[in-house]
Backbone bond lengths (Angstrom), bond angles and torsions (degrees), N, CA, C in turn:
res aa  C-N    CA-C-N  psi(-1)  N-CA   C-N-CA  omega(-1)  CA-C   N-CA-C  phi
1 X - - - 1.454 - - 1.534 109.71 -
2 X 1.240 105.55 127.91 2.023 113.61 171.87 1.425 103.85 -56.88
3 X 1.629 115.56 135.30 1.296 117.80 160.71 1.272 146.03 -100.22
4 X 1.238 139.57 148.37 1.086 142.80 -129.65 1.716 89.59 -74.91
5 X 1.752 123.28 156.36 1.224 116.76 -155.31 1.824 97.02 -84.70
6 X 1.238 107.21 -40.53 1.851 127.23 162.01 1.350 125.80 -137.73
7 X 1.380 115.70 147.92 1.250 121.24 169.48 1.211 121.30 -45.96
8 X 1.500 128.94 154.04 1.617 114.84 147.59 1.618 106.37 69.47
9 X 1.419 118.17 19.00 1.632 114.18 -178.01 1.409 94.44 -120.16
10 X 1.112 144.83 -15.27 1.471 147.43 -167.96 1.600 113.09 163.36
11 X 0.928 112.55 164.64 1.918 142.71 -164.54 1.575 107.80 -140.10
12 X 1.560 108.33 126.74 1.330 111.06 -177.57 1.320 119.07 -71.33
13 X 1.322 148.18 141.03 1.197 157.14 157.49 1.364 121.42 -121.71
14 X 1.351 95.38 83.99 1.814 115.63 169.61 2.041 93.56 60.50
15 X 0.740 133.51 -115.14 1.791 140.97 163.53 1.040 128.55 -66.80
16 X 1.868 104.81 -40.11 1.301 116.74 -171.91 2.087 110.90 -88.21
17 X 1.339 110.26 142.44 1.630 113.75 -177.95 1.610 95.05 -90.71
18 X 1.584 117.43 126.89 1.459 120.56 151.27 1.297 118.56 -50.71
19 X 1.033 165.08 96.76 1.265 149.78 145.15 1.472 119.23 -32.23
20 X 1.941 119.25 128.46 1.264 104.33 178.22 1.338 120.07 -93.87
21 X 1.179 131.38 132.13 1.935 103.29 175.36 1.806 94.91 -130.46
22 X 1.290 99.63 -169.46 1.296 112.21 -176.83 1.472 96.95 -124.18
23 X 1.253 101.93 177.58 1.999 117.32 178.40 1.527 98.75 -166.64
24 X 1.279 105.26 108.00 1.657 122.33 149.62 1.441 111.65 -42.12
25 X 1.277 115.71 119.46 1.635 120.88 -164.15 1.536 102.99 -89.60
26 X 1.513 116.49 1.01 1.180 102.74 -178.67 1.317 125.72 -145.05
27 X 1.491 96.04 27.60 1.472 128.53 154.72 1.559 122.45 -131.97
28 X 1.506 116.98 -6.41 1.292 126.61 -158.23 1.475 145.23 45.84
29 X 1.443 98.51 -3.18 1.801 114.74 154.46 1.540 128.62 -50.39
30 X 1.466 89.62 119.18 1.486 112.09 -170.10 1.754 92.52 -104.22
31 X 1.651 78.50 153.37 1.549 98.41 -177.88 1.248 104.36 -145.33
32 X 1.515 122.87 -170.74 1.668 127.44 -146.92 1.566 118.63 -173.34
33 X 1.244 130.58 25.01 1.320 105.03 84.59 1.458 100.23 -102.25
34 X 1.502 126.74 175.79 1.779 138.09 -169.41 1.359 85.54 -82.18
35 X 1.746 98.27 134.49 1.661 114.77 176.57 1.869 82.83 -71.94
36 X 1.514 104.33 179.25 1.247 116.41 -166.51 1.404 93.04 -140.38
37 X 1.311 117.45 113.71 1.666 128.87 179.19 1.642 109.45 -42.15
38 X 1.393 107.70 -64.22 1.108 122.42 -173.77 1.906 114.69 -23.90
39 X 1.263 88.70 -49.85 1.570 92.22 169.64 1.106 141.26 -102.62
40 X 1.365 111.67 26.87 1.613 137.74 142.31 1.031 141.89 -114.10
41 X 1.947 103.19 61.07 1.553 118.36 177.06 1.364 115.32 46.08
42 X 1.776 102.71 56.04 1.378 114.42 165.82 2.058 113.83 66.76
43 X 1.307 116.68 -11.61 1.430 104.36 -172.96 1.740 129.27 -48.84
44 X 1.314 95.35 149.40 1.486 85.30 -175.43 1.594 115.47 -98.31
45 X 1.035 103.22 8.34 1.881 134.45 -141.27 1.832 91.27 -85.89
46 X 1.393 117.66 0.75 1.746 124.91 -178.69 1.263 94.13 -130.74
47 X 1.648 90.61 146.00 1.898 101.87 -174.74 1.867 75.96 -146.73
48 X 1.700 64.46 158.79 1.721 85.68 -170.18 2.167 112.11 -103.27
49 X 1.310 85.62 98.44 1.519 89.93 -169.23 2.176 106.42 -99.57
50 X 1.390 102.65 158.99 1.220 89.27 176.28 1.101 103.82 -117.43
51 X 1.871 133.44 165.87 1.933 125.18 -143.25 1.893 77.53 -125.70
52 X 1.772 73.81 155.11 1.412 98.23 -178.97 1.974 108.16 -53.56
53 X 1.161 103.15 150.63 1.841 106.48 -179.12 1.589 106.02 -91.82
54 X 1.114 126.13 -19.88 1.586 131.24 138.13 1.228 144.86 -21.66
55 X 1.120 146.49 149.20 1.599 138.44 157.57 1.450 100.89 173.86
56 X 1.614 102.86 -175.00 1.021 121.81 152.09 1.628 127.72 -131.73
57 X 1.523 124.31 151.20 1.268 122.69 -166.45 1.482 95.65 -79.09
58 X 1.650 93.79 130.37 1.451 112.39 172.48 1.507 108.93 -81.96
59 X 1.944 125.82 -45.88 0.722 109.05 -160.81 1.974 98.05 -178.11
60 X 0.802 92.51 151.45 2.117 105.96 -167.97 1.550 124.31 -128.20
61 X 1.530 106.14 156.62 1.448 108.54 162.11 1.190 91.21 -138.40
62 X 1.256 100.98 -157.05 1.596 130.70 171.00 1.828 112.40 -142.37
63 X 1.119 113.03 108.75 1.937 110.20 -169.77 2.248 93.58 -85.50
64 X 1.390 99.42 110.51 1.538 87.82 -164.55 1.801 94.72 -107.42
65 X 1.284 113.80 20.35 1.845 111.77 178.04 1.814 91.59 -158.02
66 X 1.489 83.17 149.82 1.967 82.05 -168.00 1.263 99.91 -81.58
67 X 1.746 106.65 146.58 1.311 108.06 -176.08 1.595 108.36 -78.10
68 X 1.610 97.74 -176.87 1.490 103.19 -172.33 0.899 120.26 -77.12
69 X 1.384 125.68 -179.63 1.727 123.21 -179.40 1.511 103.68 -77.36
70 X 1.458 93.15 138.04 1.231 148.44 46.59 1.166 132.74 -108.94
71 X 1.710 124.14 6.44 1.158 145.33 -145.88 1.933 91.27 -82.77
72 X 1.315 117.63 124.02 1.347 116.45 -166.99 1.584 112.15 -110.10
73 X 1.529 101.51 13.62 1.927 106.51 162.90 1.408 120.17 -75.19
74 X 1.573 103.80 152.95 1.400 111.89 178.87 2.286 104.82 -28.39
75 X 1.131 117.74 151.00 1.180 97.53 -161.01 1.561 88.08 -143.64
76 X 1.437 134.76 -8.45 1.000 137.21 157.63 1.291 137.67 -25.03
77 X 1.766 164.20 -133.85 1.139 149.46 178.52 2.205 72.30 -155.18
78 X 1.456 104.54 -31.66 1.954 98.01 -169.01 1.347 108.69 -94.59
79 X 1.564 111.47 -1.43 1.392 115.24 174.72 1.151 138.85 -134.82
80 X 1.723 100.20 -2.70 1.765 108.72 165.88 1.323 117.00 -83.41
81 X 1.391 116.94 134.39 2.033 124.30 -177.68 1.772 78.33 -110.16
82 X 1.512 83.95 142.86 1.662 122.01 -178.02 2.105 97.27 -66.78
83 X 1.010 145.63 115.20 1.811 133.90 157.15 1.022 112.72 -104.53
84 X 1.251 124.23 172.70 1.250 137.54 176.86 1.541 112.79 -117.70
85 X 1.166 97.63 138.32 0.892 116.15 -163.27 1.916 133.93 -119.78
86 X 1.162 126.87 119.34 1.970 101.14 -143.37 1.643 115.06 -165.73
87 X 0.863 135.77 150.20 1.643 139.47 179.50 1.413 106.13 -91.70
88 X 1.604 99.52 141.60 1.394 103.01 -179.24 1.780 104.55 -132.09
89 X 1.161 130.17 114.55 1.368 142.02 179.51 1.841 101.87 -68.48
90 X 1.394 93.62 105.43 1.804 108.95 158.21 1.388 125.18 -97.27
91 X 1.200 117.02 155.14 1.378 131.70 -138.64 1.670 93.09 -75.68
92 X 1.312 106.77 -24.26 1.677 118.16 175.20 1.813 117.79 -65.91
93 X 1.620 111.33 -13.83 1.356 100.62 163.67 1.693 93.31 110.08
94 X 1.287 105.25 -10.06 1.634 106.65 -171.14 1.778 117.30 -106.50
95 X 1.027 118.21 111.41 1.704 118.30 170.29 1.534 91.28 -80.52
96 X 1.518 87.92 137.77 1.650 130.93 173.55 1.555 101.75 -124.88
97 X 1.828 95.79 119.41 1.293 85.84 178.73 2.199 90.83 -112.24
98 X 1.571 99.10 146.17 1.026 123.77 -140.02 2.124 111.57 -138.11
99 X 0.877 129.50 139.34 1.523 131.46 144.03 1.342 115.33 -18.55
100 X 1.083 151.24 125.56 1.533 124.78 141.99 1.660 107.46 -108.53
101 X 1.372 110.51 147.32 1.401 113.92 -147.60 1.992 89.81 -132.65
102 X 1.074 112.55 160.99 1.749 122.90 157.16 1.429 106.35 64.41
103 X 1.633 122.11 22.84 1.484 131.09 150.49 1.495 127.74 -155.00
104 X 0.849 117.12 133.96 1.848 123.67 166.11 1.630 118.04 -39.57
105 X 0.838 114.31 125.24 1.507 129.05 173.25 1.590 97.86 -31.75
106 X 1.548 112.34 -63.37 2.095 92.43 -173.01 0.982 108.95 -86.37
107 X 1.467 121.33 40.46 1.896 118.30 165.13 1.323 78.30 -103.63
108 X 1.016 144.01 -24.93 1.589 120.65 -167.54 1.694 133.09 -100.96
109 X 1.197 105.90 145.27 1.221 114.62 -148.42 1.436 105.37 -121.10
110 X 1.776 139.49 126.45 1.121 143.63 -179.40 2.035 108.18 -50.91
111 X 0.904 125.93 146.14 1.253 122.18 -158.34 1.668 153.10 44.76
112 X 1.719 75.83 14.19 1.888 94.59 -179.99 1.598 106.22 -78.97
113 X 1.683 99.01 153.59 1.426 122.30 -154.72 1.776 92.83 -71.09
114 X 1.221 126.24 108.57 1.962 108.83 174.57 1.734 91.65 -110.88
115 X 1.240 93.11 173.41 1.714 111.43 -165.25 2.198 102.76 -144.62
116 X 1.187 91.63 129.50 1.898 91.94 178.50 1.415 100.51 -54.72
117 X 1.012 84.16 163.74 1.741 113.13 170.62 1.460 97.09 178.95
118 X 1.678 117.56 -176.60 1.602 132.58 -155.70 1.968 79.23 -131.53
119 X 1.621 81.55 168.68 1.639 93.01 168.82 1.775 80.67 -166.08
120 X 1.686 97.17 168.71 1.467 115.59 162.30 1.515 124.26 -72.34
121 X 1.130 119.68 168.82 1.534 124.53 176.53 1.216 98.36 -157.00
122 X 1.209 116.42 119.25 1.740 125.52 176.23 1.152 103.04 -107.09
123 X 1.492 105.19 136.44 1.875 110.35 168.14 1.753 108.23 -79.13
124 X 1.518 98.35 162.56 1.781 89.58 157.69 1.557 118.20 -64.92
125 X 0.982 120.22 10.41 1.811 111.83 -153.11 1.879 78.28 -120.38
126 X 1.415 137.08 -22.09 1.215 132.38 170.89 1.526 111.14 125.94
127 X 1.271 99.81 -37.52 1.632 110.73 178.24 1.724 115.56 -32.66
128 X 1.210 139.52 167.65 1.781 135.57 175.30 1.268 82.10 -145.61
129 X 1.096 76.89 169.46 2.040 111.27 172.44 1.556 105.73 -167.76
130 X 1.528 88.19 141.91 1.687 92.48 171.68 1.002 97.60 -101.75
131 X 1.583 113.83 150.28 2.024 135.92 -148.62 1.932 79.85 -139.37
132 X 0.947 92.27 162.16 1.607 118.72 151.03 1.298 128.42 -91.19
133 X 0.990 121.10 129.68 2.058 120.83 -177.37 1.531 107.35 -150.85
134 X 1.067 115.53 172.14 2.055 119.85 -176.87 1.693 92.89 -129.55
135 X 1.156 86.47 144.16 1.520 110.26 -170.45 1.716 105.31 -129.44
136 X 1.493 133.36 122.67 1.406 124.56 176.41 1.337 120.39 -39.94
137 X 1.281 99.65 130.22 1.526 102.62 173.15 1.630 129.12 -49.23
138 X 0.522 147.71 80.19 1.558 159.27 136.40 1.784 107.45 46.41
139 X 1.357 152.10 81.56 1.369 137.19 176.94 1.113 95.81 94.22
140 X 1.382 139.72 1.31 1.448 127.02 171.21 1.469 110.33 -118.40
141 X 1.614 119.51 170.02 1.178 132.01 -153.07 1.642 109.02 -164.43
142 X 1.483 113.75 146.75 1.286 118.87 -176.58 1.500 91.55 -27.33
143 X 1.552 100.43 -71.47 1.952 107.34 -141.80 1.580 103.44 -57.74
144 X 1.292 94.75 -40.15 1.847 114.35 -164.82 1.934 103.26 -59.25
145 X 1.534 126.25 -2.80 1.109 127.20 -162.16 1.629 88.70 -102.15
């Protein structure tokens, strides 16, 4: 079985990835990955919440040459595929910037409805990991949201 890419970054749900974050209970700021108490002089003042699997795309590229190191994908010119790459606004106030997986760059549209899901990530060395990424929602559409 492929392993998860990090601990404590998300939980599988059937296709869709939980996202984990945290929220300061006494400001209500959410964050992405979850701050970790431990390393803020013990406070108890962060709770560990998990973010809506929803959103909408704030905003995109396309990465069309592999980036530099430390980046540990095939890195070759016969074995790097071009992704896209993009922020997605959750209902929690927090952009996650993220994979987007299961469409072409000009299918996509600034404020379209995307939904989690997982994908693979292969190293050059062979190793995978399943990552988290948002994929368009399925029958839905900017207007149709």
């Amino acid at each position: 079985m492929t392993q998860m890419i990090a601990e404590n970054l998300f939980r599988l749900d059937g296709q869709r990835a939980v996202l984990l974050g945290s929220r300061r209970r006494g400001t209500g700021v959410v964050k992405f990955p979850a701050e970790r108490p431990e390393l803020f002089d013990g406070t108890v003042d962060i709770e560990p919440i998990e973010l809506s699997t929803e959103g909408t795309l704030f905003t995109f590229t396309t990465q069309q040459f592999a980036p530099p190191l430390p980046y540990k994908g095939k890195r070759t010119p016969e074995e790097f595929r071009p992704y896209i790459v993009g922020y997605i606004e959750l209902s929690e106030g927090v952009l996650v910037e993220t994979l987007i997986v299961g469409a072409e760059a000009d299918a996509l549209t600034i404020g379209q409805p995307m939904v989690s899901t997982t994908t693979i990530f292969e190293q050059a060395d062979g190793e995978s990991f399943v990552t988290y990424a948002f994929t368009p929602c399925a029958g839905r559409s900017e207007k149709s949201a």
